[in-house]
Structure formats: C-alpha cells, structure tokens
C-alpha positions as CSV (number, residue, x, y, z in Angstrom):
1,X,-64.2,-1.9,23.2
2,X,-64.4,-0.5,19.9
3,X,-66.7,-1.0,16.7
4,X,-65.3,-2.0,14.0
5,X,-66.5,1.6,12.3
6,X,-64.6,2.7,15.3
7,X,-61.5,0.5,14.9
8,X,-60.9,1.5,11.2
9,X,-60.6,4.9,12.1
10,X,-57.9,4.6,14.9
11,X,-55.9,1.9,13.0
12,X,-55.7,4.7,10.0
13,X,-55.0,7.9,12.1
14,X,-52.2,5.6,14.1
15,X,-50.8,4.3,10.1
16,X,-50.7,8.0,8.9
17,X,-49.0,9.5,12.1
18,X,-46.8,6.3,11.9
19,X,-45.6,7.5,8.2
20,X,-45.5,11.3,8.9
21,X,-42.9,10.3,11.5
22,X,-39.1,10.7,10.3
23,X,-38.0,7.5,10.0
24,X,-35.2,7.5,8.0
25,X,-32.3,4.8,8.4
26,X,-29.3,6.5,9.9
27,X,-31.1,8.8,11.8
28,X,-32.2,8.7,15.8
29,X,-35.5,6.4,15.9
30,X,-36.4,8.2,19.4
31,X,-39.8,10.0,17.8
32,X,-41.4,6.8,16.8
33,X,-40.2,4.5,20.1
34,X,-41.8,7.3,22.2
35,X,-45.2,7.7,20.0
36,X,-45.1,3.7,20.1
37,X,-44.7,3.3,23.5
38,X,-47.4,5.6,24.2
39,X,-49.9,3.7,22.0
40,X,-49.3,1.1,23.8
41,X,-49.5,2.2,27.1
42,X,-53.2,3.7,26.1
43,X,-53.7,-0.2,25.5
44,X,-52.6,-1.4,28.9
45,X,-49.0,-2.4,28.0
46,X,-46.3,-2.4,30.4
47,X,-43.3,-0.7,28.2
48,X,-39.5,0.2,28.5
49,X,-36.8,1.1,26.2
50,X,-33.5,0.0,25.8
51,X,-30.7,2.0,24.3
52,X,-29.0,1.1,21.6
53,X,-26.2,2.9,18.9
54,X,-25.7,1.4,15.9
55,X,-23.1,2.8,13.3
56,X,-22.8,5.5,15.6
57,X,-26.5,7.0,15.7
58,X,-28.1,6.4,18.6
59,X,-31.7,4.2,18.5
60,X,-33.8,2.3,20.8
61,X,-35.4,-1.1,21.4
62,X,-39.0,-1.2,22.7
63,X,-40.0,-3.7,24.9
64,X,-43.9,-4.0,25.5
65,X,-45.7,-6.7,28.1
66,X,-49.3,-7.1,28.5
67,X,-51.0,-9.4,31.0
68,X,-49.3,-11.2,33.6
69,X,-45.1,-11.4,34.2
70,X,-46.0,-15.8,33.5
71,X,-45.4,-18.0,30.9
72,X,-49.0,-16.9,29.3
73,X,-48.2,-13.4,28.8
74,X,-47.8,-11.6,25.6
75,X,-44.7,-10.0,24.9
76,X,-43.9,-7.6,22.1
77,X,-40.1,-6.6,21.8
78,X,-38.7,-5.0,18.3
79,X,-36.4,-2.5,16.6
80,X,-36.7,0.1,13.5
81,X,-34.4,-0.1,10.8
C-alpha cells in the first residue's frame, strides 16, 4: 500500500505521461490504451481491448475487471475521444 506522500507522486508522474501521450481526435488512440492497460494490470486488473474504427481511423475500447467475474465486481470499460 502506498502513503499518501507516496500516492501523490505516482498519481502526478501517471497525469504528466497521460498528457505527453498524443492524443489527438482523429488520430490512432493505440499509445494510450496500451500505457492504460498496463497501469492497470500493475494494479491487479484483468484487461482486454476491443477494436474499434471510427470515421475511418482505427481506435480501441479498454475493458478492465478487478476482483471476482460476480455481480460485486468492479468493472471499468471506456473510450478516448
């Protein structure tokens, strides 16, 4: 578990590699899924992503489960625009 010192400090390193990331609307949002999904993983969440092309340029959907496949699990499922 991490302090709260210590919980500052990764929040702000994950925000500022979260904005150097490109990502642009219209282009590919495969850089930030894949730096996402690893986060997560590092966190214990089960993760896939699902392909999706909008307008022609090609994106994803992540998908990201923690704790048990039952109605008390936690879910987090979103998109980048």
């Amino acid at each position: 578990m991490l302090t709260p010192m210590e919980m500052r400090t990764y929040v702000r390193e994950v925000l500022a590699r979260l904005i150097e990331l490109d990502t642009v609307t219209g282009l590919p949002s495969h850089g930030v899924m894949a730096y996402l999904e690893q986060e997560l993983q590092r966190h214990g969440f089960r993760t896939h992503r699902e392909p999706a092309t909008i307008r022609g340029v090609d994106h994803e959907n992540l998908v990201a489960v923690l704790g048990p496949d039952a109605p008390d699990g936690l879910c987090l499922s979103g998109h980048l625009d």
